[in-house]
N, C-alpha and C positions, 0 to 999 in steps of 0.2 A: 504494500500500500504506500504509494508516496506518500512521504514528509510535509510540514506547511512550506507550503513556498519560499522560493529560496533568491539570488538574486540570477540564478541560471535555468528558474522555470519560467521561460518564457519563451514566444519566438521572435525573434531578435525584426525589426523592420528591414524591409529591402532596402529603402532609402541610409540605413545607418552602416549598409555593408561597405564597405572600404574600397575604393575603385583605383586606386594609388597603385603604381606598378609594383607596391611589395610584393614578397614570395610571402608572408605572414597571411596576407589577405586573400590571395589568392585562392588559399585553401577552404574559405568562406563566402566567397563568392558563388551565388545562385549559376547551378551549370545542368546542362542535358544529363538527365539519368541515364548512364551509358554501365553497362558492364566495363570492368575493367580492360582497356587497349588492348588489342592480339597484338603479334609481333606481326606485321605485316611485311610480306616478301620482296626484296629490291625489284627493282624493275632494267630490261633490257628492252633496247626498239630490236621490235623484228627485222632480220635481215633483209636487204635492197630484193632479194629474190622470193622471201615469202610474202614480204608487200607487196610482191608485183601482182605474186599469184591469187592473193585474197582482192588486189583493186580487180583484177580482172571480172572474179568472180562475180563481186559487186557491179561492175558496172554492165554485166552482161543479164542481171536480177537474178543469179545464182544466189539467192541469199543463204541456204539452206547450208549446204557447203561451205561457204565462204564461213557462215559463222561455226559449225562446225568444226573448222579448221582452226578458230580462231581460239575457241574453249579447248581444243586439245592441244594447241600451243602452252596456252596460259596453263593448262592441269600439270604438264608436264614437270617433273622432278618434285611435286606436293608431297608425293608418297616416303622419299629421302629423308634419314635423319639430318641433315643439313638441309633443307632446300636451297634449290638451285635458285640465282635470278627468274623472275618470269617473262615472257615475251610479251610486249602489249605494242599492237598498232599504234600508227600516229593517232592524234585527237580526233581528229575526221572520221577516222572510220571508228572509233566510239560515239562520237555524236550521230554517225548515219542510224548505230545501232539503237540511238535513243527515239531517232524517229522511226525505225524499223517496228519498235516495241507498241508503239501507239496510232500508227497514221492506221486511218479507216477501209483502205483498202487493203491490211494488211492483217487487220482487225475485225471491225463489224460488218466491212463488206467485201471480207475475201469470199473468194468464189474456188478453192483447192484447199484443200486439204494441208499442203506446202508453206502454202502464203500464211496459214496461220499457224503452222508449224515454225515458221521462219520468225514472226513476230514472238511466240513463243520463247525462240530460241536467244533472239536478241533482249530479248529480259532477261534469259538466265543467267547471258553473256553478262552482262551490264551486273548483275547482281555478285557473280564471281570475282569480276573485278575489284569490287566496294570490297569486298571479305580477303579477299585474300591479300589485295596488294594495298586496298587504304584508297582515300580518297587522294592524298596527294601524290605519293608512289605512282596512283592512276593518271594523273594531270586531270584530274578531272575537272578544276576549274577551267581550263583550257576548255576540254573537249565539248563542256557544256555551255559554252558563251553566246550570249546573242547578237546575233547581226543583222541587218536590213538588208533587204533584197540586193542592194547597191552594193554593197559590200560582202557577199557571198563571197565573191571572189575566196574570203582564208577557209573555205573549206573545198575550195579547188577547183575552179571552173576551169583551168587551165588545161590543155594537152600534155600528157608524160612523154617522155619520150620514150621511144622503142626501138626493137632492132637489135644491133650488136652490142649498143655503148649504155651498159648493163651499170655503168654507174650513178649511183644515190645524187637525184639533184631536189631541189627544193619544189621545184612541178612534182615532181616522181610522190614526193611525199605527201603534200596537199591535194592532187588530186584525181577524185574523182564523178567522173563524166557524167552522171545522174541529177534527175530533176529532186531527187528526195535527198540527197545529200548539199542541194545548193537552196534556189531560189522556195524546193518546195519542201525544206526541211523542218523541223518544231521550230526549230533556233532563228530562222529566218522569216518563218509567217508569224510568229507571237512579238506581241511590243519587248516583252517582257515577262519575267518569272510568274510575278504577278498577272498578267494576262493568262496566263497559262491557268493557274490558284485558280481566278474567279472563273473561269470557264468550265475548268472540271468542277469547283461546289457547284453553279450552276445546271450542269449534268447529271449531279448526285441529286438533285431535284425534277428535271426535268423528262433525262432522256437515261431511264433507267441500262438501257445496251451499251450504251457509250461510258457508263459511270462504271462499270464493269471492268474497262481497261482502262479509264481516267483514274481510278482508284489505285490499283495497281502502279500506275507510273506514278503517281504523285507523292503512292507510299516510299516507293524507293529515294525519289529525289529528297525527300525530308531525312532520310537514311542519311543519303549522300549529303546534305546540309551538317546535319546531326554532328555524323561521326568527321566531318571536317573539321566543325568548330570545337568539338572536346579535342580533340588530335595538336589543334594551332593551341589552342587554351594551354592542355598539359606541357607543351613547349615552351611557354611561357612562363608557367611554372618553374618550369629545369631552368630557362634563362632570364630572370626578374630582370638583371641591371641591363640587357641588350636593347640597343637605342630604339631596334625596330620589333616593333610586335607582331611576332608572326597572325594573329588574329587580324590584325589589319589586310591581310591577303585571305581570308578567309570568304567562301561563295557566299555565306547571307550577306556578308558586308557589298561584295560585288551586285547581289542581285538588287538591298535596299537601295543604292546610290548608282544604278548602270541603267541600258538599255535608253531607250529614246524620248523619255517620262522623265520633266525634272527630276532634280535628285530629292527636294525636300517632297515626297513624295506619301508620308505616314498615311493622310486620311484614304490615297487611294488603294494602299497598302491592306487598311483593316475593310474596305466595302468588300475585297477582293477576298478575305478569309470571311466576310458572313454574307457574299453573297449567295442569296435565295432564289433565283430564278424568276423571279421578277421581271417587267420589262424594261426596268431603268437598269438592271441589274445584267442584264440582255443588251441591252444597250450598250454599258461601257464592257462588257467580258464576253465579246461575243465568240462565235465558233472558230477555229483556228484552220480549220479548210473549208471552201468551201460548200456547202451542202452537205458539211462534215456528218450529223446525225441520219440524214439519210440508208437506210438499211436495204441489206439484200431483198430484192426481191423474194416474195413469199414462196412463189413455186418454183424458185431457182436453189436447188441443192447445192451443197459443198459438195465440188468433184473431186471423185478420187484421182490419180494418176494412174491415164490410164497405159501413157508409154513408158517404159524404163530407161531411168536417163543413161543415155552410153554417149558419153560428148566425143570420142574417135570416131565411132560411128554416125555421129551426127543428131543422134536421137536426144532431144534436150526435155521430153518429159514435159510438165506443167512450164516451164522457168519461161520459153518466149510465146508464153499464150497472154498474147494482150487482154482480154475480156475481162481486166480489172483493172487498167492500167487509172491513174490519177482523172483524166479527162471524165471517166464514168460516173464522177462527182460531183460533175456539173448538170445537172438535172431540175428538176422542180424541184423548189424550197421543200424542207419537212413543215410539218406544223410545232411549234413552238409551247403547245396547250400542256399547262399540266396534267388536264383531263388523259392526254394523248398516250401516256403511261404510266401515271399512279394506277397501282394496284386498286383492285372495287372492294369497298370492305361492309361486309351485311351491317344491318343495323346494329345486333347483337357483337358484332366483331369487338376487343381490343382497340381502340385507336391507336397508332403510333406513332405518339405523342414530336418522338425526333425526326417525320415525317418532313416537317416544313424547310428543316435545313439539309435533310437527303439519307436519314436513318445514322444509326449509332457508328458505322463508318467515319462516313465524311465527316462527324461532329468532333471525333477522334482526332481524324487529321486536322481540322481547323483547331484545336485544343495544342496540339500540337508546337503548330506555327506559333503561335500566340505567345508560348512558353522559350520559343526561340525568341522570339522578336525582345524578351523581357529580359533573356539572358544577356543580349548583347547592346540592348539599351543601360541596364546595367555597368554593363564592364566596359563597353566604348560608348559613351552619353555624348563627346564629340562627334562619333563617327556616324551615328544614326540619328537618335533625338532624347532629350532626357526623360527619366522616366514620369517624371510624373506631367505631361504632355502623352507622352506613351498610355499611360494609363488611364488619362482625360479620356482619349479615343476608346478605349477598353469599357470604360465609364458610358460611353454614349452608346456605344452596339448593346450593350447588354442590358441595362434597366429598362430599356423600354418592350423586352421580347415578353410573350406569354409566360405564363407561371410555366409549365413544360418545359419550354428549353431555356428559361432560366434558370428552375431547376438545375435541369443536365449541366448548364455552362458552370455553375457555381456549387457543386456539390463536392461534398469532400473527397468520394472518389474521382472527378474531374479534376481538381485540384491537385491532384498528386502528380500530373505532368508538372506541373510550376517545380519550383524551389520552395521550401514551408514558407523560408522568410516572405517571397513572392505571394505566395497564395494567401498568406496572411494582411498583407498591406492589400493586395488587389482588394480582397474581402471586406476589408475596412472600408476602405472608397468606397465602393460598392454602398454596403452600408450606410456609412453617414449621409450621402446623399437621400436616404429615403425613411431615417429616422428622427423619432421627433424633436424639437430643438430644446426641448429641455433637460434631455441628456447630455451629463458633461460631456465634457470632451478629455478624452486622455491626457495623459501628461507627455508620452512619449509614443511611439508610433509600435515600440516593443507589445507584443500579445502576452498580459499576466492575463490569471486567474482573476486577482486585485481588479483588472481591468472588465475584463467580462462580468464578474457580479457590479462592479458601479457605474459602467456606462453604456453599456450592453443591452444584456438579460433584459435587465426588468422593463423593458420600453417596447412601445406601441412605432406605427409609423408616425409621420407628418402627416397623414391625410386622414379622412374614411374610409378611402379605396381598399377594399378586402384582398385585393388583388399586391396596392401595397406591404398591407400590414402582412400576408403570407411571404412576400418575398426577404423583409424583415426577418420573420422567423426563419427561414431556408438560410439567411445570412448568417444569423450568430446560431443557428444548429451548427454550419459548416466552422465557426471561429471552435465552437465547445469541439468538437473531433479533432480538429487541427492541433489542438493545444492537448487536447487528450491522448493523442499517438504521438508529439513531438516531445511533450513534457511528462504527461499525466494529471490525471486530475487529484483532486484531495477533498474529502468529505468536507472541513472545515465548519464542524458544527452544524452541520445543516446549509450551512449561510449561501453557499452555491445551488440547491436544491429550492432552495425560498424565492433566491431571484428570476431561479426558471420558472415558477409557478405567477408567481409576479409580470412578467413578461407575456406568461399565455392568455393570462386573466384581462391585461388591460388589452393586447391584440383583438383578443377574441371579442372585446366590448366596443372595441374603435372602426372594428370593422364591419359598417354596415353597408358600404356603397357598392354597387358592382364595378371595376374597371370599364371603363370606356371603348380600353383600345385605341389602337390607331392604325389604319389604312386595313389590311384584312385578319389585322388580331382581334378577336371581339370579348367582348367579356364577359362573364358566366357565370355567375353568384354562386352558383349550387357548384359548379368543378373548381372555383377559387378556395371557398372553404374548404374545400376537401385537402387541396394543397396547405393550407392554414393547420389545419385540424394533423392533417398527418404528421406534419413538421412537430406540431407539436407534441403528441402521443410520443416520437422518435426521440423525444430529450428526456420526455418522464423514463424512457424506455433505458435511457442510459442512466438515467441520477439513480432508479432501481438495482442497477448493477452496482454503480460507486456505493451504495447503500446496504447491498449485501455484504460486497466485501470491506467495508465498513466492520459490521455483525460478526465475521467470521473468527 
């Protein structure tokens, strides 16, 4: 049973953590929940002759092969108690593989079997690389940059040379002769990272085929985000006093501050992680090809192959069957209706509540982002924006969602992507904005117990909105668990059990109004109390635990 509080039960504020290049601080600074670093494997460029042989492949839409070759390259020597170097292509032909893994005709409207074997394969490829050799070892900030169609050119619009004079020139390595590796690659049809974000949540709402493989890629790229910034982070650690911070070269920083989008870019940053498929939302994150959602034809099967590829013999199998090629995407607009693919649900059905932002997925990955964007506004407040600006934004997406995915956004197990000190400062914002003003106000920004029984607990909202006062309660439920898994809690007389009872009684008497809503949130007396009423049941539910083991 913990002790009474101490001066180190508490969770310390995000704002109070120390952003100063000591090695001291470092170790407390809010970072990605990462298992501990592998050793990831040096890296080797493939030689002038095996890059010849995978451009080939590539540019002939041998993708199958080509990547094939490409993971059996990189597996080679894994199995050795030493591994060996790995072999990894130039950047180009990682980035083709990035649009290999997602582009629609590869995807939702391959027409073989191949073709989405091939996309397949280019994700598995792409996922080997991130584990075995690391995001930097991979170049992956390289490989993953965006450019405007004008400037395709650095993934190689250029002729290689060929023939006898079999030596490595800088054509040779950049490139390759394909529309999906240039003008019609991710890297080159999206503004930006962020264009990419709001386009797939938008998907995860809209166009349930297309969120299937928008899921999947965006999971990895956060991977890839992720395990970069822990990777520059713990180098920094090892080198505190070095003038240049490797974090500074790190992909979220490139992606917040790049691409064709001012650099002071924050508000368009957070529409892009809560955009909902909406048409303003549609508007600024629109599709990244065109007629990108557009799907196979209903009575068009996936064909097998039906020739066996023998390339001596000239038999090349599915690889130059155009009947999917890019142009097949130009067709009639889809329809844009949410009608057009939410699921029908009977009367009787379960609602699904995380429906409106595109189910417990995509809410994951936008929770995700969020906890990046807070880690490196933390630790470079130069380099992006400071946080408490960062968390203004944070401030405005969220208070105004329905109790549901307010809920979800603010719940303690949502919470557990942040940092505690994060998740505890976010929570306070959160809170103060929507409770009453006659609650003091702390003395420090630190989460005590001290704190939760006298400024907390016992209070109602600012309003009569039931809609309010439930999301009050959902707030300091999530402050009392935070502090209860970080710290512990302690009986203390009762005196914390009095204030949660305190707290429910005046809620429960403030709330008579129903929420308003705004635009298609509507408000619901009877489902807001329910959120009210559960939240609160969930805290007697805990102060009965502290109170057994109290007894015991």
């Amino acid at each position: 049973m913990p002790s009474p509080a101490s001066s180190h039960d508490a969770i310390p504020s995000v704002y109070s953590i120390d952003s100063s290049e000591s090695s001291s601080s470092s170790s407390t600074r809010p970072s990605i929940h990462l298992e501990p670093l592998p050793a990831w494997r040096s890296v080797r460029l493939l030689p002038y002759e095996l890059r010849e042989h995978c451009l080939i492949y590539f540019e002939e839409s041998l993708y199958v092969p080509a990547l094939h070759l490409l993971i059996s390259l990189l597996n080679a020597g894994t199995s050795s108690t030493t591994p060996t170097p790995a072999f990894l292509p130039p950047p180009q032909q990682l980035a083709l593989a990035a649009t290999l893994a997602i582009h629609p005709s590869l995807t939702t409207r391959a027409q073989s079997d191949d073709k989405l074997q091939a996309s397949n394969l280019a994700l598995k490829y792409l996922r080997l690389v991130l584990n075995l050799v690391g995001p930097i070892n991979g170049n992956l900030r390289d490989a993953f940059a965006f450019s405007t169609v004008e400037t395709s050119s650095r993934r190689g619009a250029k002729k290689r040379t060929t023939g006898d004079d079999l030596s490595p020139t800088k054509d040779d390595i950049n490139g390759i002769n394909i529309d999906l590796a240039n003008s019609g690659s991710v890297w080159a049809r999206a503004q930006d990272f962020w264009h990419l974000v709001g386009w797939a949540f938008n998907c995860s709402v809209l166009h349930a085929r297309r969120w299937e493989r928008w899921q999947l890629w965006l999971q990895y790229m956060i991977e890839v985000l992720d395990k970069d910034w822990a990777l520059r982070a713990q180098m920094r650690a090892d080198d505190p006093d070095n003038e240049r911070d490797p974090r500074e070269g790190s992909m979220i920083v490139q992606y917040v501050n790049g691409g064709d989008i001012p650099t002071r870019q924050e508000r368009r940053i957070l529409r892009a992680i809560f955009a909902d498929g909406a048409s303003k939302s549609i508007g600024e994150f629109s599709e990244v090809w065109r007629n990108e959602t557009k799907e196979r034809k209903k009575d068009t099967e996936i064909k097998k192959s039906e020739t066996k590829l023998d390339i001596e013999a000239g038999a090349w199998g599915p690889y130059m069957d155009d009947s999917s090629s890019v142009s097949d995407l130009d067709d009639t607009p889809p329809s844009t209706s949410p009608t057009a693919v939410a699921p029908a649900e009977s009367p009787t059905s379960i609602p699904n509540v995380s429906a409106p932002f595109g189910g417990p997925q995509s809410i994951a990955l936008r929770l995700r982002l969020l906890a990046l964007l807070s880690t490196l506004s933390v630790s470079l407040p130069q380099t992006f924006t400071p946080l408490t600006t960062l968390y203004d934004l944070y401030l405005e997406n969220i208070r105004p969602l329905p109790l549901p995915l307010f809920f979800i956004l603010v719940s303690p197990s949502s919470m557990q992507h942040f940092h505690p000190a994060a998740a505890s400062s976010l929570t306070q914002i959160i809170l103060r904005s929507l409770i009453a003003s006659s609650a003091p106000s702390p003395v420090t920004d630190d989460l005590t117990q001290k704190d939760l029984e006298r400024c907390y607990l016992p209070y109602a909202a600012n309003t009569g909105s039931i809609s309010d006062n439930a999301k009050v309660s959902l707030c300091v439920e999530t402050l009392l668990r935070l502090l209860h898994r970080a710290c512990g809690l302690y009986w203390n007389n009762g005196r914390l059990q009095a204030a949660v009872e305190r707290g429910i009684e005046a809620r429960e008497q403030k709330a008579t109004k129903a929420g308003k809503g705004r635009g298609k949130w509507k408000g619901d007396s009877e489902g807001e109390r329910m959120w009210l009423r559960g939240s609160a049941g969930r805290m007697r539910g805990l102060m009965d635990l502290l109170s057994g083991q109290e007894n015991e």
